[in-house]
ChimeraX commands (.cxc) that place a marker at each C-alpha (Angstrom):
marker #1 position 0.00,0.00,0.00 radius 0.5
marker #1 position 1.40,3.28,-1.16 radius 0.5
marker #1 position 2.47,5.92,1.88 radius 0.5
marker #1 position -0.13,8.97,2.29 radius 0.5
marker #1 position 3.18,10.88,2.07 radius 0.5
marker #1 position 6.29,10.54,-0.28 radius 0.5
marker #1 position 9.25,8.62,0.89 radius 0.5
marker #1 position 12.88,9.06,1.17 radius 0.5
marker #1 position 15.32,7.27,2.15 radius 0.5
marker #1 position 18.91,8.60,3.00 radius 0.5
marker #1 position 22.29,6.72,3.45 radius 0.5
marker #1 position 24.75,7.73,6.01 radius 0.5
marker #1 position 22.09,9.61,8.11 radius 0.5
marker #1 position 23.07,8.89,11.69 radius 0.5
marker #1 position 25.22,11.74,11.79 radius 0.5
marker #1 position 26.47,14.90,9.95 radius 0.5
marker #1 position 24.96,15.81,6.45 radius 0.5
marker #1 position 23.29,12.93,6.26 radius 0.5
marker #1 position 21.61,13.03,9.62 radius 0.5
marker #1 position 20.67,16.85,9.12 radius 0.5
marker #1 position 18.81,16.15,5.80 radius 0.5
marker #1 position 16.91,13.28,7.29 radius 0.5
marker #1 position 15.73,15.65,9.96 radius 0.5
marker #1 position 14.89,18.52,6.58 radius 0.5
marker #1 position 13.26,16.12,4.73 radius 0.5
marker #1 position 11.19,15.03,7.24 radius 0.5
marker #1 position 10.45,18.48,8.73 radius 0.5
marker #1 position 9.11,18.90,4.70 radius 0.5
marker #1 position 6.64,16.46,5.00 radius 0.5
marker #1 position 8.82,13.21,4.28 radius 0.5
marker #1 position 8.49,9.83,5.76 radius 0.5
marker #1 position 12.21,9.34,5.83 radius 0.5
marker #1 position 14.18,6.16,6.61 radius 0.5
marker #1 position 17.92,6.75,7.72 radius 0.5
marker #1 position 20.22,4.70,7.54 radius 0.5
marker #1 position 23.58,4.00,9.12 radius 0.5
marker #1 position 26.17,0.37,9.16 radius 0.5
marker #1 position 24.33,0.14,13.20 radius 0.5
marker #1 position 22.00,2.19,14.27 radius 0.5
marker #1 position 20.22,-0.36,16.96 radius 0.5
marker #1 position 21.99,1.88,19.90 radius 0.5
marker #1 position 20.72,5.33,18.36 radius 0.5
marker #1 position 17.93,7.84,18.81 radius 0.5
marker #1 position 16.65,8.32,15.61 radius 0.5
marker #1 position 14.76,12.33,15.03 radius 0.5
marker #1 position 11.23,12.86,15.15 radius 0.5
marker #1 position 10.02,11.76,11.77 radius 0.5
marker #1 position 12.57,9.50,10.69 radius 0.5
marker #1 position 12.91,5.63,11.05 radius 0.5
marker #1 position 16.32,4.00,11.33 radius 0.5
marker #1 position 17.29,0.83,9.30 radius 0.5
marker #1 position 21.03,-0.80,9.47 radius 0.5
marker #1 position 22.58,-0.85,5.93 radius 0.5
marker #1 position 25.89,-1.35,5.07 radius 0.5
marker #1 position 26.49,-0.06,0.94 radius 0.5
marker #1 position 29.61,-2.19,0.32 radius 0.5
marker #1 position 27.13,-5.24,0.52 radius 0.5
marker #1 position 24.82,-6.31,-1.91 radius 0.5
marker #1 position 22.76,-8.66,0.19 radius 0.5
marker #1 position 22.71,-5.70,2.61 radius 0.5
marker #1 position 21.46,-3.24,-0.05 radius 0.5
marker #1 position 18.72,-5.56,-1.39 radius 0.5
marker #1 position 17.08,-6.13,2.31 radius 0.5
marker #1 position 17.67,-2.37,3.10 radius 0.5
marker #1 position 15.50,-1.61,0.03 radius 0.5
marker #1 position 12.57,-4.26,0.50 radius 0.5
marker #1 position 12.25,-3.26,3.97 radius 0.5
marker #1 position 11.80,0.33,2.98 radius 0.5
marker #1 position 9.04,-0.73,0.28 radius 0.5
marker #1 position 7.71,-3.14,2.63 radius 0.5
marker #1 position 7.07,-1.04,5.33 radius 0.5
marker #1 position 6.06,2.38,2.87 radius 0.5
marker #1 position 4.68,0.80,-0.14 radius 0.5
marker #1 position 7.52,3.09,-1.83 radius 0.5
marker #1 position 10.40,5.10,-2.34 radius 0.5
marker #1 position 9.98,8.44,-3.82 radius 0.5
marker #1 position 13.76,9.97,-3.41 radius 0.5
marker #1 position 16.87,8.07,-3.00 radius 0.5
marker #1 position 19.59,10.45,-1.14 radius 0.5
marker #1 position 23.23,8.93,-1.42 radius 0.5
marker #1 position 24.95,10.57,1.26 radius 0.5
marker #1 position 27.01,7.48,2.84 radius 0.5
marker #1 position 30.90,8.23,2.20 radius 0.5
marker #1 position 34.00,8.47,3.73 radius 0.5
marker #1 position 37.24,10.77,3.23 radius 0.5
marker #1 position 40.98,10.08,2.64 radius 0.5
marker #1 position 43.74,12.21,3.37 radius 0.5
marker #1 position 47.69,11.67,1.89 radius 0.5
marker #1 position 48.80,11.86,-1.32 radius 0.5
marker #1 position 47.77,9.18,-4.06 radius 0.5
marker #1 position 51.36,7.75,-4.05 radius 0.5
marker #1 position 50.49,6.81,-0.39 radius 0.5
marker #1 position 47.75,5.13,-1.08 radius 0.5
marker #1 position 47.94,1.24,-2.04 radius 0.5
marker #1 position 45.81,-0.38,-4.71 radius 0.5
marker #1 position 43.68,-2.12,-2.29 radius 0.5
marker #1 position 42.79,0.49,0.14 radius 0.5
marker #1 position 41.67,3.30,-3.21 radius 0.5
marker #1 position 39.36,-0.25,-4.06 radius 0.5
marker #1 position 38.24,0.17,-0.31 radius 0.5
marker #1 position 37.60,3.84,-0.57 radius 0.5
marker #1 position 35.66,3.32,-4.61 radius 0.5
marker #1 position 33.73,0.55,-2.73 radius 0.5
marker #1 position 31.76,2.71,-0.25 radius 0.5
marker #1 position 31.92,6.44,-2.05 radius 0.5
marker #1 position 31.41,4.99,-5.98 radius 0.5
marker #1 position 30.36,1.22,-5.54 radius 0.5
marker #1 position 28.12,1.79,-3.06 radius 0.5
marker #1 position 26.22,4.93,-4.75 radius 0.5
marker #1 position 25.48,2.06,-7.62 radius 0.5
marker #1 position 24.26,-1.04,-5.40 radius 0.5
marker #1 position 21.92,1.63,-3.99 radius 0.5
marker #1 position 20.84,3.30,-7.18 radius 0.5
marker #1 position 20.43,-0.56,-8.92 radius 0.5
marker #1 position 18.55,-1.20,-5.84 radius 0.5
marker #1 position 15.37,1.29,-6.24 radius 0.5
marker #1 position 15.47,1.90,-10.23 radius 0.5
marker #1 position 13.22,-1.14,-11.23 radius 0.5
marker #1 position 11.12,0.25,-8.16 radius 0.5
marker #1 position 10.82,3.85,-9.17 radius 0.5
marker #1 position 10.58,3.12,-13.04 radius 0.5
marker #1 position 7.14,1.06,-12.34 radius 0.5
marker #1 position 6.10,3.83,-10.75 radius 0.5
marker #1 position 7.70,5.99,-13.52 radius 0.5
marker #1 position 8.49,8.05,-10.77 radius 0.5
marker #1 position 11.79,9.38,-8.94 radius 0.5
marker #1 position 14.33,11.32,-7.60 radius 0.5
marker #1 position 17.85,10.39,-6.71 radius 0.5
marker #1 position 19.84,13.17,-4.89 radius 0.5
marker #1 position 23.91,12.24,-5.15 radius 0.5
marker #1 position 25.55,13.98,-2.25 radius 0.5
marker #1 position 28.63,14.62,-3.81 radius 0.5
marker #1 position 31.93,17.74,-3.24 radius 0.5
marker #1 position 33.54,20.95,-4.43 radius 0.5
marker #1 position 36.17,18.43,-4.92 radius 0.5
marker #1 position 33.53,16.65,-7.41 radius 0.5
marker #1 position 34.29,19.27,-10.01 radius 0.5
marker #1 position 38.04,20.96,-9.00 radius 0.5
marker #1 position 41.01,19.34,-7.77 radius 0.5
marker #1 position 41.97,19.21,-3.93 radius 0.5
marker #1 position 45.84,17.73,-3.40 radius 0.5
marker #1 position 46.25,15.09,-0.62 radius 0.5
marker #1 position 42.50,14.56,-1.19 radius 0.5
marker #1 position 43.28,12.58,-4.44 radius 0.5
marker #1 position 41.26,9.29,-3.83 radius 0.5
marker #1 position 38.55,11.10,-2.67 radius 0.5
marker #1 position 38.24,13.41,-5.16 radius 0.5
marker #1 position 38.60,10.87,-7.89 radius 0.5
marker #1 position 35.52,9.16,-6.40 radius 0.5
marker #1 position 33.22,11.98,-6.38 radius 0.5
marker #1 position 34.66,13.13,-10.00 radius 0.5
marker #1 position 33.34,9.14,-10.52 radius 0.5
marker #1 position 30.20,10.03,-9.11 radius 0.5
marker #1 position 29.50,13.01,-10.86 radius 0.5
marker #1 position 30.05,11.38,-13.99 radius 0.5
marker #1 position 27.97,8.24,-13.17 radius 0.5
marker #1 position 25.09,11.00,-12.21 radius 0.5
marker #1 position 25.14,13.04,-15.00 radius 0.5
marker #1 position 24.73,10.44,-17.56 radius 0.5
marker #1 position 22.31,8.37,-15.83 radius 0.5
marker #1 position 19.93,10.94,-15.27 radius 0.5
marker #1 position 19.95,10.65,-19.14 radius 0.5
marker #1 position 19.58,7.49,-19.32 radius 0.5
marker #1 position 16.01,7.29,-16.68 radius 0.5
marker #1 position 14.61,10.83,-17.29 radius 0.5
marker #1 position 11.79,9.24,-19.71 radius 0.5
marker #1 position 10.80,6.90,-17.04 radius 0.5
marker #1 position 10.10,9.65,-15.14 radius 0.5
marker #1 position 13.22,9.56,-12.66 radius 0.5
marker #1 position 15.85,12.42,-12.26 radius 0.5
marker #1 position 19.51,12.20,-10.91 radius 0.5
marker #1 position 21.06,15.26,-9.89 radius 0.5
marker #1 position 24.12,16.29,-7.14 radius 0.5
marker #1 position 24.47,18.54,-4.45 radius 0.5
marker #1 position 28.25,19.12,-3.93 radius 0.5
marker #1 position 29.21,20.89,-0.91 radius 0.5
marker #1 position 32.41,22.67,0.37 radius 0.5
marker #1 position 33.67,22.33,3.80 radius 0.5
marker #1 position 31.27,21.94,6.26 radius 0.5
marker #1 position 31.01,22.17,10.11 radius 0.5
marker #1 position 31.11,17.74,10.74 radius 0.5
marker #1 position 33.64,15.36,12.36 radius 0.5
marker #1 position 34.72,14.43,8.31 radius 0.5
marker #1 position 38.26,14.40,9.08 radius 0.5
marker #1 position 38.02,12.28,11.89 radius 0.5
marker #1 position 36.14,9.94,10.09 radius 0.5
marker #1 position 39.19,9.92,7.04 radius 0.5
marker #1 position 41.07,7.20,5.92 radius 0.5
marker #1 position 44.65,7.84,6.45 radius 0.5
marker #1 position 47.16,6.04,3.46 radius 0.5
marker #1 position 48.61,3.01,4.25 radius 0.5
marker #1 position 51.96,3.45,2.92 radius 0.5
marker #1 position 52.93,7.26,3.76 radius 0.5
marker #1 position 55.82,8.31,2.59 radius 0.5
marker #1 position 58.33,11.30,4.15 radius 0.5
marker #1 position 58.57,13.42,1.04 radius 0.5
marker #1 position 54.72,14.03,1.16 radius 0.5
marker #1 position 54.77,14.50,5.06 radius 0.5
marker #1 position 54.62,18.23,4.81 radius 0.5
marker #1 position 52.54,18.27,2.46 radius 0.5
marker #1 position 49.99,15.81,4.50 radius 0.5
marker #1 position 51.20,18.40,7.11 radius 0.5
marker #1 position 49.91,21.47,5.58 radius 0.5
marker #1 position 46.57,19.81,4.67 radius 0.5
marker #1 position 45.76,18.39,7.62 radius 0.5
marker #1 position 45.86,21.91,9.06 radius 0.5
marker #1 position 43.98,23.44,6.38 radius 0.5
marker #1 position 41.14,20.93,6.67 radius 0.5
marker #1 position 41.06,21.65,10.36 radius 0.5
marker #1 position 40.82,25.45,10.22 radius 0.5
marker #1 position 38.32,24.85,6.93 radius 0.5
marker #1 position 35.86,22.44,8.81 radius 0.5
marker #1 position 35.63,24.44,11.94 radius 0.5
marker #1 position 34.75,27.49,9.84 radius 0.5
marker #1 position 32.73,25.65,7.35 radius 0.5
marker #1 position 29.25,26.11,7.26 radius 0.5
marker #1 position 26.88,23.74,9.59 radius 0.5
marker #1 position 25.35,20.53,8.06 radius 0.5
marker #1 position 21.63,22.45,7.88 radius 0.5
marker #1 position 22.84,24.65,4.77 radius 0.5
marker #1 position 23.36,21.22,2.85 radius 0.5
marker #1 position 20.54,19.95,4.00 radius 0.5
marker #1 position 18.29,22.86,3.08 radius 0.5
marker #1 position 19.67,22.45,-0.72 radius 0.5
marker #1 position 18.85,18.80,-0.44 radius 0.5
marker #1 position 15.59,19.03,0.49 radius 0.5
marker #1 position 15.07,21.51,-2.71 radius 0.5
marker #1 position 16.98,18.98,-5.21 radius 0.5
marker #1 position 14.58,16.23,-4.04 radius 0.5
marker #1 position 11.60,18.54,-4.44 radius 0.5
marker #1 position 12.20,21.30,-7.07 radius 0.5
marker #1 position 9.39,19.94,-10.37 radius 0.5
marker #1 position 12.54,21.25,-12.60 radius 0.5
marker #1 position 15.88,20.29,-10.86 radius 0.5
marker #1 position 18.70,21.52,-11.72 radius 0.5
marker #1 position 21.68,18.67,-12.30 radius 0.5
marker #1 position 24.09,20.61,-10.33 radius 0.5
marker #1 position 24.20,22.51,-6.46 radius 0.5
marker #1 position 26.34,23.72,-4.83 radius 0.5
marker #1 position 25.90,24.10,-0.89 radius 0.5
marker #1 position 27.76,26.71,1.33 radius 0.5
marker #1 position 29.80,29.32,0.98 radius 0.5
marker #1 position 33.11,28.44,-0.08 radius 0.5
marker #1 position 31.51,26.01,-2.99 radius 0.5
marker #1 position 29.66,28.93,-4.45 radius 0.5
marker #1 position 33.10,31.04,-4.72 radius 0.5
marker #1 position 35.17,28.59,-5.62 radius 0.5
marker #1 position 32.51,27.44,-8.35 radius 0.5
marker #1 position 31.95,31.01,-9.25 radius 0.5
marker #1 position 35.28,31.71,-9.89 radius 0.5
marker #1 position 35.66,28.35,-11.82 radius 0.5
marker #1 position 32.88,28.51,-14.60 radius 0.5
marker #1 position 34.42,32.32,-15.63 radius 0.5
marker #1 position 38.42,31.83,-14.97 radius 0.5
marker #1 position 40.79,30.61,-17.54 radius 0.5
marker #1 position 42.43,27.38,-16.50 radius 0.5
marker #1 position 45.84,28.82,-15.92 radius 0.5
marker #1 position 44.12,31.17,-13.18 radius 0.5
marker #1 position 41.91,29.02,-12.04 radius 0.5
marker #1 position 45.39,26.50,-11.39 radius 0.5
marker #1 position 46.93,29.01,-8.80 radius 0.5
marker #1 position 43.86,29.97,-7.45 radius 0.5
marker #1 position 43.58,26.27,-6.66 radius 0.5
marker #1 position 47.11,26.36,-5.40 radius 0.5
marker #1 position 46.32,29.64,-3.45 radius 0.5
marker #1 position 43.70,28.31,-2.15 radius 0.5
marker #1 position 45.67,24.76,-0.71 radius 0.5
marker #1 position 48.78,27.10,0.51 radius 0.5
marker #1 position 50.65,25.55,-2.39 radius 0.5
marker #1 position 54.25,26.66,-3.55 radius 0.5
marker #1 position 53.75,28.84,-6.83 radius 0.5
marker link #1:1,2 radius 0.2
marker link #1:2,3 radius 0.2
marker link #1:3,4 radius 0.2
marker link #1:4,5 radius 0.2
marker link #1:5,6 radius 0.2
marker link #1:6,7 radius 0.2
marker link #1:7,8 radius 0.2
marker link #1:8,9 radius 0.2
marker link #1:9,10 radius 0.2
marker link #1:10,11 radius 0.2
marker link #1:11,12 radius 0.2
marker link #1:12,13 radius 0.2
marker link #1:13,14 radius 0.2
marker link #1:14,15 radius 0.2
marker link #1:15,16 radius 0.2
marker link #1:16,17 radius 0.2
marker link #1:17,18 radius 0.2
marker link #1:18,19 radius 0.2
marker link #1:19,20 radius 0.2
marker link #1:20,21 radius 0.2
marker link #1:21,22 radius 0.2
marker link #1:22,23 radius 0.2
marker link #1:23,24 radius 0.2
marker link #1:24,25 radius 0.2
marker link #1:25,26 radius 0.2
marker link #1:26,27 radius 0.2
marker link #1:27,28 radius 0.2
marker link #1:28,29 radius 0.2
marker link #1:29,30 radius 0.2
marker link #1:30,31 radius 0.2
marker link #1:31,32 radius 0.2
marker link #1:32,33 radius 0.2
marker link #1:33,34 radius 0.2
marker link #1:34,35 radius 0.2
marker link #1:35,36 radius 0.2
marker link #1:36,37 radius 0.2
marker link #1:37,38 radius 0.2
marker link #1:38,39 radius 0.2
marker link #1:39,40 radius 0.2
marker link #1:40,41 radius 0.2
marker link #1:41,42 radius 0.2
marker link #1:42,43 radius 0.2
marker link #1:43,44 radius 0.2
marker link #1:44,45 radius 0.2
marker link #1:45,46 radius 0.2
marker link #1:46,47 radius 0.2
marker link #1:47,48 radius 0.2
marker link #1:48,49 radius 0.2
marker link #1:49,50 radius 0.2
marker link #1:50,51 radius 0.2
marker link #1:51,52 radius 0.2
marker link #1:52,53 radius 0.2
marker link #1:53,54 radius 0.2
marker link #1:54,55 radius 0.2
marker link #1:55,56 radius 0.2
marker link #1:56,57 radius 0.2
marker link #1:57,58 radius 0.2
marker link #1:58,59 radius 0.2
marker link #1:59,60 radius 0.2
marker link #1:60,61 radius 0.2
marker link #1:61,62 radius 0.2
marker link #1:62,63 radius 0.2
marker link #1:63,64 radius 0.2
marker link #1:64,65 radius 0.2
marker link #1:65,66 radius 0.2
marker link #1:66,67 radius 0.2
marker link #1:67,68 radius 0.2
marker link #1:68,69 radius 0.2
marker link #1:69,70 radius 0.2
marker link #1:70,71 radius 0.2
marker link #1:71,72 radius 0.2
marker link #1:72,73 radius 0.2
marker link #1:73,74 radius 0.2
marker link #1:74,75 radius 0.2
marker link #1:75,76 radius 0.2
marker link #1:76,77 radius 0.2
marker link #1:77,78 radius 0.2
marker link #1:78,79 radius 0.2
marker link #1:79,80 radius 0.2
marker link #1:80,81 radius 0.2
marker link #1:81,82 radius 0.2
marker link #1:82,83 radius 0.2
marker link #1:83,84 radius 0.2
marker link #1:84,85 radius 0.2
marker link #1:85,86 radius 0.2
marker link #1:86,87 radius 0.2
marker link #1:87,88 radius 0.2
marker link #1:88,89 radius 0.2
marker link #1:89,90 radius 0.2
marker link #1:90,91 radius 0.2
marker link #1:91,92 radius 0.2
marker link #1:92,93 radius 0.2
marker link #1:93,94 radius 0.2
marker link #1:94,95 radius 0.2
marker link #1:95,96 radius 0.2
marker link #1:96,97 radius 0.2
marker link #1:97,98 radius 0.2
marker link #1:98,99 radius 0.2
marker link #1:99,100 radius 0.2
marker link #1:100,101 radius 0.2
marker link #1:101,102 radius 0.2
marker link #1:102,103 radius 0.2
marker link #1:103,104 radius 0.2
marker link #1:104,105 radius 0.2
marker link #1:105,106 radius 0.2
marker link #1:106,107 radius 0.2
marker link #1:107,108 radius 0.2
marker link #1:108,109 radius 0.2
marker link #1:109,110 radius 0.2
marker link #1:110,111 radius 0.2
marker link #1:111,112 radius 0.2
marker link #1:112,113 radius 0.2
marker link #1:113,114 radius 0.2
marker link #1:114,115 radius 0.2
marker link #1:115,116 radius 0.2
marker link #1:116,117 radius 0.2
marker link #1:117,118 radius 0.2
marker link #1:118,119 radius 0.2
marker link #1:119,120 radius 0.2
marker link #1:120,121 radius 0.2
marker link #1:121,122 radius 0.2
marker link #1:122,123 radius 0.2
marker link #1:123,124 radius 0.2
marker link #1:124,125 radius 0.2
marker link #1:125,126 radius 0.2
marker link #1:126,127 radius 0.2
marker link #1:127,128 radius 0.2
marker link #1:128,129 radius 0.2
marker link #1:129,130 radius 0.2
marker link #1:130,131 radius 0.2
marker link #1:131,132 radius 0.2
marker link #1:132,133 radius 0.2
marker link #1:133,134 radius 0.2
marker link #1:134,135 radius 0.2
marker link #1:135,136 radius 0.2
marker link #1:136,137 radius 0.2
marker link #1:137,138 radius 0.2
marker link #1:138,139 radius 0.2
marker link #1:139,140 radius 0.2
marker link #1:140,141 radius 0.2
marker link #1:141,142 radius 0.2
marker link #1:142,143 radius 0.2
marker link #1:143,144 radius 0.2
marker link #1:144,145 radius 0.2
marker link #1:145,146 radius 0.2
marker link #1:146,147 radius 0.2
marker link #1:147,148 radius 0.2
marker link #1:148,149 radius 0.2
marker link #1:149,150 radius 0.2
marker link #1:150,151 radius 0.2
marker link #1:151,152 radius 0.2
marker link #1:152,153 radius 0.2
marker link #1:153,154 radius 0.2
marker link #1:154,155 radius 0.2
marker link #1:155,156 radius 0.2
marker link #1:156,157 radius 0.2
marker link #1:157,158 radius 0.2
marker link #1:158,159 radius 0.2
marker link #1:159,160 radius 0.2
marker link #1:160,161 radius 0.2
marker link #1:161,162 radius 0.2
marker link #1:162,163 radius 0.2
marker link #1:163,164 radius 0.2
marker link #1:164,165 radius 0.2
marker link #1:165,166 radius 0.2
marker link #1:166,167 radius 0.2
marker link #1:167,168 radius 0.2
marker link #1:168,169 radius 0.2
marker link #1:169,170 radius 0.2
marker link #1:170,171 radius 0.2
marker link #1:171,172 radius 0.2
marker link #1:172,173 radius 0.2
marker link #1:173,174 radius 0.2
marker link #1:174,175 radius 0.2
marker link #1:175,176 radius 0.2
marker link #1:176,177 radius 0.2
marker link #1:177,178 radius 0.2
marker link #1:178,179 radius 0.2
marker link #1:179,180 radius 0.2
marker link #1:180,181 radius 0.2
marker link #1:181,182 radius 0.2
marker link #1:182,183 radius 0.2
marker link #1:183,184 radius 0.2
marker link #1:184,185 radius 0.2
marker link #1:185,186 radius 0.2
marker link #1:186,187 radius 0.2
marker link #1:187,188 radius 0.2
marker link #1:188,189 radius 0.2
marker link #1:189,190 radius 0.2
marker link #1:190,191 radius 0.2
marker link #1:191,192 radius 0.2
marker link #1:192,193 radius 0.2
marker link #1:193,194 radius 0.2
marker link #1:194,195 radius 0.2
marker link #1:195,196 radius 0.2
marker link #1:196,197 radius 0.2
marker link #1:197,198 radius 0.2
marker link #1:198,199 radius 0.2
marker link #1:199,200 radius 0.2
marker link #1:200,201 radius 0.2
marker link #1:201,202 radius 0.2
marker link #1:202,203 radius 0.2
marker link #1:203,204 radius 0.2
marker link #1:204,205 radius 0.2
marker link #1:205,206 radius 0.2
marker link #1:206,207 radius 0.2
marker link #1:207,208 radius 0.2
marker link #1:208,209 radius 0.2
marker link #1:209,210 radius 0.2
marker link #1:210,211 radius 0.2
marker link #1:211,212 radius 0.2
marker link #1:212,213 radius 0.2
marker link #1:213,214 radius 0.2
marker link #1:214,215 radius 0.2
marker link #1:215,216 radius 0.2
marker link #1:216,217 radius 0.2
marker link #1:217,218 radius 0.2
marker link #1:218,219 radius 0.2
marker link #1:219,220 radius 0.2
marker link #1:220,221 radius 0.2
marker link #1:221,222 radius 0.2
marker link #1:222,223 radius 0.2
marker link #1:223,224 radius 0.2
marker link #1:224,225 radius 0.2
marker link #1:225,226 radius 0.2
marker link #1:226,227 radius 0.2
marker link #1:227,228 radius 0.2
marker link #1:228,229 radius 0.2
marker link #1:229,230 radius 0.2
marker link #1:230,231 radius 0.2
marker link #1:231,232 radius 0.2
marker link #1:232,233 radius 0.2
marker link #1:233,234 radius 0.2
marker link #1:234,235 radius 0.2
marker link #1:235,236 radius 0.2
marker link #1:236,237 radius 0.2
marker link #1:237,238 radius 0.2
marker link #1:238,239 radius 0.2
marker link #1:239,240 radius 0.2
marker link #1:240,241 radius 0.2
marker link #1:241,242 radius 0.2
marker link #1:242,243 radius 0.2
marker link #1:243,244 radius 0.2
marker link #1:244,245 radius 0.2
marker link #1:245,246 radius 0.2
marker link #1:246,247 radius 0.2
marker link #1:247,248 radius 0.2
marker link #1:248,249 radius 0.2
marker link #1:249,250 radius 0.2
marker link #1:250,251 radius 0.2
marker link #1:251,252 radius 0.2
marker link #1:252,253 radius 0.2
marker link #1:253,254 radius 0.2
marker link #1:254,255 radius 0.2
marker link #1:255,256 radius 0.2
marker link #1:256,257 radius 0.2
marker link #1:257,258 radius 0.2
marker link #1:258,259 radius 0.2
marker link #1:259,260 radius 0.2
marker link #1:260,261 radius 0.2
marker link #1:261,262 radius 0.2
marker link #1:262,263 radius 0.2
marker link #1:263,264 radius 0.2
marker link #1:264,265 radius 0.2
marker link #1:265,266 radius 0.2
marker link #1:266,267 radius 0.2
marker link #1:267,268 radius 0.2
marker link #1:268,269 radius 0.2
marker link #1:269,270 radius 0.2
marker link #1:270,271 radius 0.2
view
């Protein structure tokens, strides 16, 4: 039986972003279920019903989904906000560990998005919000693996939404800049550093500090999701806070050779 109201369901939502746009989509009139790898020991906010889902599993993914359907008769918006950082320089990084990182911030967008498609297309109806980065769209050094995830993600999103807009479904990203959440903490560090790139890991480590604890708090990213998920014409791309805006701002009108040491500027970079 189909919900009285429309349903999302958000990844990653026991805490930060994710847990912020559970509690705006369900302050907009969403049932919401949140999920989060164990969220038995958690209080979930008013409006929104915790499930456990882990997105590196596909067994995990396919009884996160029926539950949701089971339980609401339906899924309306998809947000894919589970993810984790990485901080060091790509040489740092081995093989298996970038595999690690693809399999929760790439891999894990899919299983979910393969997950509710045949859903949503039946209903020829849909909307699947990608949380994705300012470092989705410019480059951030000793953020490498990261960034080439959400780069994956963005282009995954932007040609799917091609692919399902006649079945009524539309894909589109919010990418935020630095925001006001425990992300660094929650970073994988590489597994092979290396000395020559230990001031550089130096120097961004302290510039993500100063940068989260002056970002902007997790409700300005919510807010934007809450209009991607709802907007009747969405645009494909948002950015959320401050800095994004700038930094995208200064990106669609500067030629690439500025726009490169304004990037360097911007990391405390030697020119």
């Amino acid at each position: 039986m189909a919900a009285a109201r429309k349903v999302a369901l958000v990844t990653g939502a026991t805490s930060g972003i994710g847990k912020a746009a559970a509690t705006a989509l369900a302050g907009a009139g969403f049932e919401v279920i949140g999920t989060g790898r164990r969220t038995a020991h958690l209080t979930a906010p008013a409006g929104v019903t915790y499930l456990d889902l882990d997105v590196t599993s596909d067994e995990s993914v396919a009884s996160a989904v029926k539950q949701a359907i089971d339980r609401f008769g339906q899924i309306d918006v998809l947000v894919n906000n589970a993810g984790v950082g990485s901080t060091g320089a790509a040489e740092e990084f081995s093989i298996t560990q970038t595999q690690d990182i693809f399999d929760i911030n790439v891999y894990g967008v899919m299983r979910m998005i393969k997950a509710v498609l045949p859903h949503m297309r039946a209903r020829r109806s849909g909307r699947i919000v990608n949380v994705s980065s300012l470092s989705g769209f410019v480059p951030s050094p000793f953020m490498t693996v990261y960034v080439a995830t959400k780069h994956a993600v963005e282009g995954y999103a932007q040609s799917l939404d091609h692919e399902v807009r006649e079945y009524g479904i539309r894909v589109v990203l919010v990418e935020p800049g630095p925001i006001n959440t425990p992300f660094a903490g929650h970073s994988v560090e590489a597994d092979t550093p290396m000395p020559l790139y230990a001031a550089g890991r130096r120097n961004y480590d302290e510039l993500l500090e100063k940068n989260l604890s002056s970002g902007d708090d997790p409700a300005v990213v919510a807010k934007v999701i809450v209009a991607a998920a709802t907007d009747r014409n969405p645009k494909l791309r948002r950015t959320a806070g401050r800095t994004a805006a700038t930094i995208n701002a200064v990106y669609s009108v500067a030629p690439a050779r500025v726009f490169d040491r304004v990037i360097r500027r911007f990391n405390r970079m030697p020119s």
